[in-house]
N, CA, C, O and CB atoms as a CASP TS submission, in Angstrom:
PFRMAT TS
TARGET T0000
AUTHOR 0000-0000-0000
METHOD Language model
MODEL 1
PARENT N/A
ATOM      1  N   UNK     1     -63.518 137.378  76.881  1.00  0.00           N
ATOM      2  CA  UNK     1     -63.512 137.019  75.478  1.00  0.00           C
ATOM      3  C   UNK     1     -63.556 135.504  75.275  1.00  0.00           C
ATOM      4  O   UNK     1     -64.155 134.827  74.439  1.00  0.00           O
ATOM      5  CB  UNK     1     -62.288 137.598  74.805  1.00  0.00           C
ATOM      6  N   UNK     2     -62.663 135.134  76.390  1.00  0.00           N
ATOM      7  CA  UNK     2     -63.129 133.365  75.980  1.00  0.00           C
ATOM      8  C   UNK     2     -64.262 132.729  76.314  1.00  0.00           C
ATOM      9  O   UNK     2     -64.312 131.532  76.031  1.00  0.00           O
ATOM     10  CB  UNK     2     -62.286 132.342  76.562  1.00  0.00           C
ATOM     11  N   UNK     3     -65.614 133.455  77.089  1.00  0.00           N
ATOM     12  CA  UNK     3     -66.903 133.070  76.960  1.00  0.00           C
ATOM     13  C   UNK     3     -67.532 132.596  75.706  1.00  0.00           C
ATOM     14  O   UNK     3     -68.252 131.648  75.394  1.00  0.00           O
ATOM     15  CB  UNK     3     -67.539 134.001  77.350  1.00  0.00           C
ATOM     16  N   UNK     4     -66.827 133.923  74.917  1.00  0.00           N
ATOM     17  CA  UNK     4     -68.143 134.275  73.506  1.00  0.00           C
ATOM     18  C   UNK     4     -67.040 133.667  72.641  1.00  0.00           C
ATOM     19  O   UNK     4     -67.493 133.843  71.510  1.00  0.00           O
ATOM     20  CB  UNK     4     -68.809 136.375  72.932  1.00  0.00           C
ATOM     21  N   UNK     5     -65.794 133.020  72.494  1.00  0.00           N
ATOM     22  CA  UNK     5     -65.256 131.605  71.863  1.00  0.00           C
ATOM     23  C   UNK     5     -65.846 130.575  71.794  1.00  0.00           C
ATOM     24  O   UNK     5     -65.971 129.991  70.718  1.00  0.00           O
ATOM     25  CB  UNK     5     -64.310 131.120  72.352  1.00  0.00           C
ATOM     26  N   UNK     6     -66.381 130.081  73.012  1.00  0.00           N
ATOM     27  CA  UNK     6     -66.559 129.042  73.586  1.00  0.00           C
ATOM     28  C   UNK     6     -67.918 129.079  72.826  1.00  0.00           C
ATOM     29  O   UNK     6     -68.260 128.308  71.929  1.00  0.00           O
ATOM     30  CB  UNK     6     -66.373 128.966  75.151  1.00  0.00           C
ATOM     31  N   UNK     7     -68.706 130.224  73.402  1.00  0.00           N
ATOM     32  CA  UNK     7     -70.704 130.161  72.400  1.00  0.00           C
ATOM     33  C   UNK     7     -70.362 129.888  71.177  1.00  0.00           C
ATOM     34  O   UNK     7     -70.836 128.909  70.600  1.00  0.00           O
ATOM     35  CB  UNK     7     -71.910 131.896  72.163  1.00  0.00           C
ATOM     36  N   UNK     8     -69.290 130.900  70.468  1.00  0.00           N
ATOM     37  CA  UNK     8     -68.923 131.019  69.163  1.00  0.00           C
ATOM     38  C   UNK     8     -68.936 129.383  68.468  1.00  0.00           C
ATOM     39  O   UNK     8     -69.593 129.024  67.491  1.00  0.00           O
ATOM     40  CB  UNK     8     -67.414 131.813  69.147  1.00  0.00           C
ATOM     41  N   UNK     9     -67.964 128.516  69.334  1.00  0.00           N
ATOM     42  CA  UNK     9     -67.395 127.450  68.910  1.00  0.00           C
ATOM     43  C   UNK     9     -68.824 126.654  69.174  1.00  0.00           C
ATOM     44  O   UNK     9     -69.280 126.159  68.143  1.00  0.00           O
ATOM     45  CB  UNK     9     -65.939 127.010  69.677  1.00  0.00           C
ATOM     46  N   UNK    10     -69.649 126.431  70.428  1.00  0.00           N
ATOM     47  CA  UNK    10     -70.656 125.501  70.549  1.00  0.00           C
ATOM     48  C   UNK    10     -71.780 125.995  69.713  1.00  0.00           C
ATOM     49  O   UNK    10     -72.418 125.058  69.231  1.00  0.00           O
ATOM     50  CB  UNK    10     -71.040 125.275  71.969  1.00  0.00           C
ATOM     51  N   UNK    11     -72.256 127.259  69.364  1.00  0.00           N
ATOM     52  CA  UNK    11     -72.809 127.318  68.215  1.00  0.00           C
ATOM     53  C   UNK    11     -72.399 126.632  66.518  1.00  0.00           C
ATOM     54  O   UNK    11     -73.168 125.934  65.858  1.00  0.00           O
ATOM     55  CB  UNK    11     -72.828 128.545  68.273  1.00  0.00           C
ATOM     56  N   UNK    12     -71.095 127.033  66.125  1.00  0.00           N
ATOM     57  CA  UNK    12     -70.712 126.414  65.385  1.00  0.00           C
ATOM     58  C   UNK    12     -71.246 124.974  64.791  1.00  0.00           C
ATOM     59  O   UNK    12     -71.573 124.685  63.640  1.00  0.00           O
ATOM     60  CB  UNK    12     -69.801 126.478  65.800  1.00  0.00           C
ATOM     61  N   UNK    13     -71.217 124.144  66.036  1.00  0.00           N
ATOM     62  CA  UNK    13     -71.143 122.502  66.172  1.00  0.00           C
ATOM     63  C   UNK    13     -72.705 121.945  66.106  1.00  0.00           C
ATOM     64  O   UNK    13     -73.081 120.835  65.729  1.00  0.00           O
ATOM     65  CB  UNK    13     -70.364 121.992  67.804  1.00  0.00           C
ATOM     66  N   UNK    14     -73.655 123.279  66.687  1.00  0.00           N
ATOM     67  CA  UNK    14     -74.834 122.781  66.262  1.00  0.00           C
ATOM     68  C   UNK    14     -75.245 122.873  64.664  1.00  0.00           C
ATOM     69  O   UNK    14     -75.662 121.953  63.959  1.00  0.00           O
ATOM     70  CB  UNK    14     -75.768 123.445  67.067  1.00  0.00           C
ATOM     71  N   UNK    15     -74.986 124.370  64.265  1.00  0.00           N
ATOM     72  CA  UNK    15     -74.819 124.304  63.090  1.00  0.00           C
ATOM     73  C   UNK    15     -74.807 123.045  62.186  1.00  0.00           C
ATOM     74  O   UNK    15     -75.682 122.575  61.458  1.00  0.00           O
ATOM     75  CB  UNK    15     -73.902 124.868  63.033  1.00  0.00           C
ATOM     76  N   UNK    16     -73.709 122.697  62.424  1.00  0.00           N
ATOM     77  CA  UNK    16     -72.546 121.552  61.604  1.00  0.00           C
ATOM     78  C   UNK    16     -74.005 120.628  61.741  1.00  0.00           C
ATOM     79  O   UNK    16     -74.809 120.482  60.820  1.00  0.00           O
ATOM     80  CB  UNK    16     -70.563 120.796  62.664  1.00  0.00           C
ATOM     81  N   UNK    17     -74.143 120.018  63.193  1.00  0.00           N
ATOM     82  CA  UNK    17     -75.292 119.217  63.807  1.00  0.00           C
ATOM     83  C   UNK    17     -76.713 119.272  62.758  1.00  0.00           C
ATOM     84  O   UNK    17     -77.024 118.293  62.080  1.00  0.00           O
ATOM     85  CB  UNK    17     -75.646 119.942  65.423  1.00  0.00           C
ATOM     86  N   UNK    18     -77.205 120.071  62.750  1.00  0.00           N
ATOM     87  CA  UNK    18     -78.253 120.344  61.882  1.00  0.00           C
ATOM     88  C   UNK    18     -78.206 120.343  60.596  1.00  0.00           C
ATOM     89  O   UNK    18     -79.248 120.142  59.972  1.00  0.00           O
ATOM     90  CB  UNK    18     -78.669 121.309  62.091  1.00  0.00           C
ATOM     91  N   UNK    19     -77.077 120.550  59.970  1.00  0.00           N
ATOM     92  CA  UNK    19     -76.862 120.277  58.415  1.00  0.00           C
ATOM     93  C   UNK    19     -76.636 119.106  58.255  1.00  0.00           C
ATOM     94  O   UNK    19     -77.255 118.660  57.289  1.00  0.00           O
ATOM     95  CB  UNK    19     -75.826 120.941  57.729  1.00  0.00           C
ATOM     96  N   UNK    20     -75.657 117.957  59.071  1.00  0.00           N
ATOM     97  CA  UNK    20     -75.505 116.968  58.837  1.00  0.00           C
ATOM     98  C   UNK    20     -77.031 115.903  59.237  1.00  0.00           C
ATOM     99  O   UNK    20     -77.468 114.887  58.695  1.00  0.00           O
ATOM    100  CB  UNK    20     -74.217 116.810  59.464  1.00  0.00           C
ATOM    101  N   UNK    21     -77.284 116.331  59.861  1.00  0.00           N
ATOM    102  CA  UNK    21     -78.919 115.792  59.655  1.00  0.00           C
ATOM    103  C   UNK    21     -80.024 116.179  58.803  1.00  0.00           C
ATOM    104  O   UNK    21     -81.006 115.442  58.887  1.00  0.00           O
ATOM    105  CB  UNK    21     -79.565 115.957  60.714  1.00  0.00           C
ATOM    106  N   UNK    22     -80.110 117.268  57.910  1.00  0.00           N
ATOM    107  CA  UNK    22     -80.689 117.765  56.976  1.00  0.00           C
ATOM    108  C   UNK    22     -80.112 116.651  55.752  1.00  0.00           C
ATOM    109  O   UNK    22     -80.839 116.063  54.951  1.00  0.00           O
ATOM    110  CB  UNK    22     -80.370 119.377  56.900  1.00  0.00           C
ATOM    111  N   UNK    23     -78.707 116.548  55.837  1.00  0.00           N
ATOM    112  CA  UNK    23     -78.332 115.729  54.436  1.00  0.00           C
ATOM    113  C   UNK    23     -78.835 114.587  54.752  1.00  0.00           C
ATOM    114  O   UNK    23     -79.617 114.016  53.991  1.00  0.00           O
ATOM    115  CB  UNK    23     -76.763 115.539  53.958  1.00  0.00           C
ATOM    116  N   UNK    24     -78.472 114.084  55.906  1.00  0.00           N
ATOM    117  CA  UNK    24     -79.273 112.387  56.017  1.00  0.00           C
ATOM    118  C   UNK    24     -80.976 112.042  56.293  1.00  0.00           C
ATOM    119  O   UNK    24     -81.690 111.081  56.577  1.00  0.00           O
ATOM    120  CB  UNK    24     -78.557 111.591  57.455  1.00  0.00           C
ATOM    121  N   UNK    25     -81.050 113.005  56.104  1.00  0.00           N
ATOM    122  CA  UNK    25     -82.863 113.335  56.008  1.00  0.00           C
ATOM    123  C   UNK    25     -83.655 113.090  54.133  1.00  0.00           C
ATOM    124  O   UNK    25     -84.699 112.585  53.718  1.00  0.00           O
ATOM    125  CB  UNK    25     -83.090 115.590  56.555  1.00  0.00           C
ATOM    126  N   UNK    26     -82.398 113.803  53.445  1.00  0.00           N
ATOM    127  CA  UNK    26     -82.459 114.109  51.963  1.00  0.00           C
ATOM    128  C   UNK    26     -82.140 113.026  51.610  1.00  0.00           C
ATOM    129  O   UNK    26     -82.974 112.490  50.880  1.00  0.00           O
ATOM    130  CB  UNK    26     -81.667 115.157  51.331  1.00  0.00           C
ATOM    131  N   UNK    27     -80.753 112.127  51.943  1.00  0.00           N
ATOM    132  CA  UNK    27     -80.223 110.954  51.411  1.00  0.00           C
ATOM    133  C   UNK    27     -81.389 109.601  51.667  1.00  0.00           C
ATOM    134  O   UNK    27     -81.624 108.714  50.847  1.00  0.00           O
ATOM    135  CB  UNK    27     -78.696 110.737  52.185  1.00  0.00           C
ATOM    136  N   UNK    28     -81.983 109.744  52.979  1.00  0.00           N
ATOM    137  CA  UNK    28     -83.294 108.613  53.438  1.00  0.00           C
ATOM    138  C   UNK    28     -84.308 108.908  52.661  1.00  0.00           C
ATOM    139  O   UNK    28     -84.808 107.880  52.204  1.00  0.00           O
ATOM    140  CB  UNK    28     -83.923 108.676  55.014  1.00  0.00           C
ATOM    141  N   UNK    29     -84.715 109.660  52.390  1.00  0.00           N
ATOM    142  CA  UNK    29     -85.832 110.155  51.800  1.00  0.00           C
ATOM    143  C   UNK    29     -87.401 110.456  52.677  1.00  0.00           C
ATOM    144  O   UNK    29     -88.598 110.272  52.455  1.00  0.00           O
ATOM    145  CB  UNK    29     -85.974 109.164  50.735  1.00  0.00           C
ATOM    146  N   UNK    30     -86.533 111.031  53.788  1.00  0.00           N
ATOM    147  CA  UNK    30     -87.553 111.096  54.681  1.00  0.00           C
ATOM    148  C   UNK    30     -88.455 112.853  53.994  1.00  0.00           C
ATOM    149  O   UNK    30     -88.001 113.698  53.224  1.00  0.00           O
ATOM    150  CB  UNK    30     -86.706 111.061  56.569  1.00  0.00           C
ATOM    151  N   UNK    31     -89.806 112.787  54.706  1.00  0.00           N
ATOM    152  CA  UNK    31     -90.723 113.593  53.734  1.00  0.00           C
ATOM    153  C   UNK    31     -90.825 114.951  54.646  1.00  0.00           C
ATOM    154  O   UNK    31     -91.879 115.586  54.699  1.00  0.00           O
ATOM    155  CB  UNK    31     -92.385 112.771  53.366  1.00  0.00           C
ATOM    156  N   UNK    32     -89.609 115.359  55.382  1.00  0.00           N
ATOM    157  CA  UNK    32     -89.264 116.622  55.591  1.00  0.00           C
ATOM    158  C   UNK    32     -89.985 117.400  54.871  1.00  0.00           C
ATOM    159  O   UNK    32     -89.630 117.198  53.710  1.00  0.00           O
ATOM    160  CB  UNK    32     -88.053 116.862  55.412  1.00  0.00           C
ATOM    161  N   UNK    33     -91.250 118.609  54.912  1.00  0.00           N
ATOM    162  CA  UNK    33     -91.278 119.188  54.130  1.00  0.00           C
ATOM    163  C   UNK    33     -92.446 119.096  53.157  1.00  0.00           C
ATOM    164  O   UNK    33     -93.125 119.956  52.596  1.00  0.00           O
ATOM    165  CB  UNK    33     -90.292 119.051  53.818  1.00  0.00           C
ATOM    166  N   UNK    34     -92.449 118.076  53.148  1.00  0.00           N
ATOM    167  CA  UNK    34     -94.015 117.022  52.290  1.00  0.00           C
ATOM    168  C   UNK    34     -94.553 116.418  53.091  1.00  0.00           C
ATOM    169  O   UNK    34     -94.723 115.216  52.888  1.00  0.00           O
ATOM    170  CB  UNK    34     -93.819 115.749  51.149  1.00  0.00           C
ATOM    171  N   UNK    35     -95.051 117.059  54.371  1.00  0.00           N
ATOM    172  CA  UNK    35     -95.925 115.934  55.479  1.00  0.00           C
ATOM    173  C   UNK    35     -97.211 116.212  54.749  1.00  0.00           C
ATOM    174  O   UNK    35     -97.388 116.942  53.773  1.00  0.00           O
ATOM    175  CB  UNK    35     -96.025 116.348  57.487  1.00  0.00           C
ATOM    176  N   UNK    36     -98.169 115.395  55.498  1.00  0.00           N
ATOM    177  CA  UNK    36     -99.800 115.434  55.334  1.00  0.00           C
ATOM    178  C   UNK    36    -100.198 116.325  56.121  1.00  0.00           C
ATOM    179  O   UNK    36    -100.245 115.936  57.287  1.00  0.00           O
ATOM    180  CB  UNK    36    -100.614 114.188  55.654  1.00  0.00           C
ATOM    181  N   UNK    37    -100.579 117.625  55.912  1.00  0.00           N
ATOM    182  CA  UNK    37    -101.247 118.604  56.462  1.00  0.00           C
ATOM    183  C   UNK    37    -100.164 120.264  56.406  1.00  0.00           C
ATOM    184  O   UNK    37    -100.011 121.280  57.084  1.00  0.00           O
ATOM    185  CB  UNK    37    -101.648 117.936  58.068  1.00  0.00           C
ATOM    186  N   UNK    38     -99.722 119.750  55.335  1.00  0.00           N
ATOM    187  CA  UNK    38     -98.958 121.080  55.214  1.00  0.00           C
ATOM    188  C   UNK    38     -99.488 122.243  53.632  1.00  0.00           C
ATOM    189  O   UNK    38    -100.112 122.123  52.578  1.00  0.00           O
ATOM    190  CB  UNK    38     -97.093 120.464  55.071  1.00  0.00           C
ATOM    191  N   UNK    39     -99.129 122.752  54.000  1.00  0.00           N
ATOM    192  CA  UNK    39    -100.393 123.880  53.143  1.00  0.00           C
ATOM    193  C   UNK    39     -99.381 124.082  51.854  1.00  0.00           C
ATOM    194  O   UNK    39     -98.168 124.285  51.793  1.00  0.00           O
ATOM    195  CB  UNK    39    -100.910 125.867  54.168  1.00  0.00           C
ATOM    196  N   UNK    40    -100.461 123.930  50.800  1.00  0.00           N
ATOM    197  CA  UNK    40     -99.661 124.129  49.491  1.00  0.00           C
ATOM    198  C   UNK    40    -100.764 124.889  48.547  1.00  0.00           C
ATOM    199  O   UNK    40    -101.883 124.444  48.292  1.00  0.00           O
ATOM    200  CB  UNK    40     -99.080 122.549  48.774  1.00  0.00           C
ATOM    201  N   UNK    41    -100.308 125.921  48.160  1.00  0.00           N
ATOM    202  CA  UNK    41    -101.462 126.480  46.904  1.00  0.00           C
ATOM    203  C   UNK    41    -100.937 127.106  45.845  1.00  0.00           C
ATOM    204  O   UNK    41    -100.411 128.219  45.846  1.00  0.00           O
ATOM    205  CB  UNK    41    -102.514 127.556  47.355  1.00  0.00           C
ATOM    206  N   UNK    42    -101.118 126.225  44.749  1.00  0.00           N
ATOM    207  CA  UNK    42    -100.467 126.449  43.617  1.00  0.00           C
ATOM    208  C   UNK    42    -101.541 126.866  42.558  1.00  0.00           C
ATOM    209  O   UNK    42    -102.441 126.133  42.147  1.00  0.00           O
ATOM    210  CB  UNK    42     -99.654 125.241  43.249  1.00  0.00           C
ATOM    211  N   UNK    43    -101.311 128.118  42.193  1.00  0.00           N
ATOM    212  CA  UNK    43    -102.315 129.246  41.106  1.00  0.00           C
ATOM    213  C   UNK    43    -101.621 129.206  39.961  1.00  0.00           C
ATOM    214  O   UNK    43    -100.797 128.348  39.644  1.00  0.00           O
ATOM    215  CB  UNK    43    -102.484 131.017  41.540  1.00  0.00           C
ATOM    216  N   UNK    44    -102.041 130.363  39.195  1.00  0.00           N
ATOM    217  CA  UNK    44    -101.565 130.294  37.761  1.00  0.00           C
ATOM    218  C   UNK    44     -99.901 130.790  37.431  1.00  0.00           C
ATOM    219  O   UNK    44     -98.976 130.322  36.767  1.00  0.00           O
ATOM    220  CB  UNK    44    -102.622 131.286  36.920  1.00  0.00           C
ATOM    221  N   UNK    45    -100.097 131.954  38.262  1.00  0.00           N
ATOM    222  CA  UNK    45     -98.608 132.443  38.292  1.00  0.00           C
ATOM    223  C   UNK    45     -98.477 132.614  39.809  1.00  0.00           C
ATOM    224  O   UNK    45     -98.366 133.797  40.134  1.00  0.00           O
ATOM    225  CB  UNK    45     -98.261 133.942  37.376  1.00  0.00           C
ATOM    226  N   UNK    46     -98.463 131.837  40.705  1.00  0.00           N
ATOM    227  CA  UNK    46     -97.680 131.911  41.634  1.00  0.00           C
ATOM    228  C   UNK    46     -98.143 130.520  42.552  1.00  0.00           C
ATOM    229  O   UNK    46     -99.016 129.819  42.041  1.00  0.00           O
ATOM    230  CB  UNK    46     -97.777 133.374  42.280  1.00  0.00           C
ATOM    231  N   UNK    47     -97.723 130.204  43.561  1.00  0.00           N
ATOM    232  CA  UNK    47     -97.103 128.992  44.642  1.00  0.00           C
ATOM    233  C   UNK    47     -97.347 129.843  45.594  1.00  0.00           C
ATOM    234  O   UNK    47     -97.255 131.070  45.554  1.00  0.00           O
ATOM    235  CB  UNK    47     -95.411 128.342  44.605  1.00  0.00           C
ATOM    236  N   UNK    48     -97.797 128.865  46.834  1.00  0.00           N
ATOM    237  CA  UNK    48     -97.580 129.732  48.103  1.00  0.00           C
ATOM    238  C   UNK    48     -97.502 128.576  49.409  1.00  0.00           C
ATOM    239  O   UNK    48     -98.606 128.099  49.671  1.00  0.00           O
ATOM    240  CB  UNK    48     -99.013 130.957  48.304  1.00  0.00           C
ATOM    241  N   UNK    49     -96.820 128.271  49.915  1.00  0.00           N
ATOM    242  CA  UNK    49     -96.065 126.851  50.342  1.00  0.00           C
ATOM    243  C   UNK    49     -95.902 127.219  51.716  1.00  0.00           C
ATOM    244  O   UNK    49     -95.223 128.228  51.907  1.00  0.00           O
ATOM    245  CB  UNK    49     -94.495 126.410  49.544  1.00  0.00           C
ATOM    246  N   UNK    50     -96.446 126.538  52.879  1.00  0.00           N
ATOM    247  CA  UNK    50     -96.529 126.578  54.230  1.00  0.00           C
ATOM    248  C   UNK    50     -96.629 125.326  54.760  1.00  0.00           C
ATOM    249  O   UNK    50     -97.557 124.541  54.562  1.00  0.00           O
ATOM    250  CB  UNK    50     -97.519 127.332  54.647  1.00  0.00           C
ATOM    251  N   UNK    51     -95.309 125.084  55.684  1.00  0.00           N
ATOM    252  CA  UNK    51     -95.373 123.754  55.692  1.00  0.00           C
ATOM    253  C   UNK    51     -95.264 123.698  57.536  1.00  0.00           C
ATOM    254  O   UNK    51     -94.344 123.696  58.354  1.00  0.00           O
ATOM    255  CB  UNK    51     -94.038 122.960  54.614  1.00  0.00           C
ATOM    256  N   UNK    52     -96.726 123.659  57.587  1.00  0.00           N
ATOM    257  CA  UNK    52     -97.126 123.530  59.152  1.00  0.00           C
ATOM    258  C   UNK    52     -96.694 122.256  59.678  1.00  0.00           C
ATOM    259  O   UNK    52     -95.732 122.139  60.437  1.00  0.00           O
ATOM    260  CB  UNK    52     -98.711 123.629  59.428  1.00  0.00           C
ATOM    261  N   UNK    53     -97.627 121.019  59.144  1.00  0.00           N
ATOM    262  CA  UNK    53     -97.314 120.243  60.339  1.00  0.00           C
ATOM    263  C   UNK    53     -95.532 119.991  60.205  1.00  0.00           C
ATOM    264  O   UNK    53     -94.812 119.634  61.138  1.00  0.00           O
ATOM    265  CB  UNK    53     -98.336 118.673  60.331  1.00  0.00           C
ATOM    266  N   UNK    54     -95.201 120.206  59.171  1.00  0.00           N
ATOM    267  CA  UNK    54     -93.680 120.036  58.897  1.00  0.00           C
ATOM    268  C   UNK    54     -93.030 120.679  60.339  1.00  0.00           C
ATOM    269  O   UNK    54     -92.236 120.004  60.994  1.00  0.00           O
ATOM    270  CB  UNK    54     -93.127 120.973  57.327  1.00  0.00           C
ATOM    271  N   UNK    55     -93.532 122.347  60.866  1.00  0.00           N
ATOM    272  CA  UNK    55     -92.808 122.745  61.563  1.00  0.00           C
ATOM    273  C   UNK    55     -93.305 122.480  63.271  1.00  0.00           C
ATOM    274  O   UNK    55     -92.496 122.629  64.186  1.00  0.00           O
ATOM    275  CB  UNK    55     -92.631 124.036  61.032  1.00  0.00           C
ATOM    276  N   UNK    56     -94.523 122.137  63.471  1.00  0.00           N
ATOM    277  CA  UNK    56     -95.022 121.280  64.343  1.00  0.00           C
ATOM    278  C   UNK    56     -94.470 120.159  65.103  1.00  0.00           C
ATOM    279  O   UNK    56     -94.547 119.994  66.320  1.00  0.00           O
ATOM    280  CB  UNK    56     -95.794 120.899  63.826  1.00  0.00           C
ATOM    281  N   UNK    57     -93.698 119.138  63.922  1.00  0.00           N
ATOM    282  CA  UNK    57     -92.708 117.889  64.070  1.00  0.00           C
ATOM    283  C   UNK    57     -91.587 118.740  64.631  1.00  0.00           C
ATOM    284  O   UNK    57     -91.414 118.671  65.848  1.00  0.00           O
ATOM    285  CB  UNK    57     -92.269 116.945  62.545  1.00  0.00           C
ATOM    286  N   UNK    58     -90.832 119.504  63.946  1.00  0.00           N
ATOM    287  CA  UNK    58     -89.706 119.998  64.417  1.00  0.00           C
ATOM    288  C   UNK    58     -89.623 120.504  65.358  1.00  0.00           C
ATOM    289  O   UNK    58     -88.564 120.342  65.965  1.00  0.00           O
ATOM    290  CB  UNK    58     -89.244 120.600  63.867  1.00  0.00           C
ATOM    291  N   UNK    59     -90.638 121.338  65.946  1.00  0.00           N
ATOM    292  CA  UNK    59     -90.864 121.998  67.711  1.00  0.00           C
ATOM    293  C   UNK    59     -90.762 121.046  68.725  1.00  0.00           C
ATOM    294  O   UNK    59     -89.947 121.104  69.646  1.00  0.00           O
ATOM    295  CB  UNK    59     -92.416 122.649  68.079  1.00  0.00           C
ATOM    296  N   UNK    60     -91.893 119.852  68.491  1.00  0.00           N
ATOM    297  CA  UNK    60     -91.690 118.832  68.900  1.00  0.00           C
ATOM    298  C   UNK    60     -90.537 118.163  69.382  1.00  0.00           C
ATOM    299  O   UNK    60     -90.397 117.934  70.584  1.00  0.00           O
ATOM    300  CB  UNK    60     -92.070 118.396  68.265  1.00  0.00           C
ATOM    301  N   UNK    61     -89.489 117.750  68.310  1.00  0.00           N
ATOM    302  CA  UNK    61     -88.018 117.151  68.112  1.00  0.00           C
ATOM    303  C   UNK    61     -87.155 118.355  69.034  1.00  0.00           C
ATOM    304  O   UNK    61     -86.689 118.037  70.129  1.00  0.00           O
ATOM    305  CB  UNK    61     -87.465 117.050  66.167  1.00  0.00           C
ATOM    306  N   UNK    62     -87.010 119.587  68.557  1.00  0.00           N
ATOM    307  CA  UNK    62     -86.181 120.256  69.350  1.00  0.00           C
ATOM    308  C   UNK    62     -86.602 120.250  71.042  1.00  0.00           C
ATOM    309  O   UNK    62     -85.830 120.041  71.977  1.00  0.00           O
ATOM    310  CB  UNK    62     -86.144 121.650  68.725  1.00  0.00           C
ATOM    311  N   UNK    63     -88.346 120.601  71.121  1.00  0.00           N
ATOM    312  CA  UNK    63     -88.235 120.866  72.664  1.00  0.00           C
ATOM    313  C   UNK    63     -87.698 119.184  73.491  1.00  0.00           C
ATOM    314  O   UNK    63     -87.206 119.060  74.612  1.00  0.00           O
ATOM    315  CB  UNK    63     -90.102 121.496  73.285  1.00  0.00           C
ATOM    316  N   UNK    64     -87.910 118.429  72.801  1.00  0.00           N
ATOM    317  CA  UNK    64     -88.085 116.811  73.679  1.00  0.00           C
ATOM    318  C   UNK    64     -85.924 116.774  73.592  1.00  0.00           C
ATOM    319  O   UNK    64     -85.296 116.004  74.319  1.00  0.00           O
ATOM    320  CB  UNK    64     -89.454 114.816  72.185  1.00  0.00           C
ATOM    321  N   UNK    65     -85.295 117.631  72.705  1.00  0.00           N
ATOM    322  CA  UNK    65     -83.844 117.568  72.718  1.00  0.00           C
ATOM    323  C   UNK    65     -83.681 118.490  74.044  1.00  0.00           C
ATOM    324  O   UNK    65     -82.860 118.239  74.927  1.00  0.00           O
ATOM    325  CB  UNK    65     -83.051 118.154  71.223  1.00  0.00           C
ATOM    326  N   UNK    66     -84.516 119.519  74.062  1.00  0.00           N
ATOM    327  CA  UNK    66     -83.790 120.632  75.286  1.00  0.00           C
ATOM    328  C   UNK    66     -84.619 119.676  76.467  1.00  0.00           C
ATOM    329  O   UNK    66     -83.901 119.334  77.407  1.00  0.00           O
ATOM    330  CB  UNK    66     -84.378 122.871  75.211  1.00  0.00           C
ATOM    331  N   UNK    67     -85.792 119.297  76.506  1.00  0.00           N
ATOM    332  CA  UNK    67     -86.033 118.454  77.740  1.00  0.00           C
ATOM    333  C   UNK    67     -84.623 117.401  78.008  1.00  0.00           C
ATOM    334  O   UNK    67     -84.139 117.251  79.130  1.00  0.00           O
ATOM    335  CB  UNK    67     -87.559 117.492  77.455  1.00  0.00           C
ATOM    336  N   UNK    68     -84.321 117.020  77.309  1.00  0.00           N
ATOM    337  CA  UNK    68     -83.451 115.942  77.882  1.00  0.00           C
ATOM    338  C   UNK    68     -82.065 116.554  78.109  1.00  0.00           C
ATOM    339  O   UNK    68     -81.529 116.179  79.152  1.00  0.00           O
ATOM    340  CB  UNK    68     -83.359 114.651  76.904  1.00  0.00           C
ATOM    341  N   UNK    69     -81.280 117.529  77.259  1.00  0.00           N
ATOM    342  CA  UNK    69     -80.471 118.416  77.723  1.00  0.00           C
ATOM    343  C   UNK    69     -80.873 119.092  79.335  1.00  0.00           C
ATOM    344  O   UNK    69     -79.936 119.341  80.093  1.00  0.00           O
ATOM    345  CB  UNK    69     -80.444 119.425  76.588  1.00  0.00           C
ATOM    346  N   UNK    70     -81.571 119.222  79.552  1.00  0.00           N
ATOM    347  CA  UNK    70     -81.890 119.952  80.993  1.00  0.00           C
ATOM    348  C   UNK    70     -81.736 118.962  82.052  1.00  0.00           C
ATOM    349  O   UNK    70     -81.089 119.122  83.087  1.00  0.00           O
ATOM    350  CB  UNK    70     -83.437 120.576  81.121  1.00  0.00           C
ATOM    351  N   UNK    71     -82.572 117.630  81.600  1.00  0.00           N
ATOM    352  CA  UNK    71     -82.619 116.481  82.563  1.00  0.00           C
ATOM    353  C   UNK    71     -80.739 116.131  83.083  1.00  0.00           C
ATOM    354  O   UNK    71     -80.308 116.099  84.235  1.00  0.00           O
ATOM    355  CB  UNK    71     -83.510 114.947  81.560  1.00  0.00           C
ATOM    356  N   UNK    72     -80.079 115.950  81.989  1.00  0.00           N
ATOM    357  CA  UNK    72     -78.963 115.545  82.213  1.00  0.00           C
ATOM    358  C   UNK    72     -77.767 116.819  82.987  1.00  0.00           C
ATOM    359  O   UNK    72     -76.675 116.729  83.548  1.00  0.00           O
ATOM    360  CB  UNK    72     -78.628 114.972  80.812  1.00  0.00           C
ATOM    361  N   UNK    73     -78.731 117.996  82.618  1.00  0.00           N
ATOM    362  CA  UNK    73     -77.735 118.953  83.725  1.00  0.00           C
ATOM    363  C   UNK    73     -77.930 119.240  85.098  1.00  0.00           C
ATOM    364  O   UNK    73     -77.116 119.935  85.706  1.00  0.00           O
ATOM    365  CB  UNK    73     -77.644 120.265  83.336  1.00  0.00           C
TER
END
């Protein structure tokens, strides 16, 4: 049981990790979300919002975090 504490708790902290960088993303005014090449199509009655290269950057950012997590283990 104190394995799945321990995930419990280090999940937790990424959590925390990722929100507190979402707010300082919002507070900078960085364009999370509004990159150049992200798909937007706005009709009469409806929106339809795909934000590729947005999630492109982020694959990016996470795998180059687990590359260096690995390096250091």
């Amino acid at each position: 049981m104190s394995e799945l504490g321990k995930m419990l708790i280090g999940l937790g902290l990424l959590i925390l990790l990722i929100g507190l960088v979402l707010v300082a993303a919002g507070r900078l005014n960085l364009p999370l979300g509004r990159l150049p090449g992200d798909i937007v199509y706005r009709g009469k009655n409806s929106s339809f919002y795909f934000p590729i290269i947005t999630c492109i950057v982020i694959s990016i950012v996470l795998s180059l975090i687990g590359y260096i997590a690995r390096w250091f283990r």
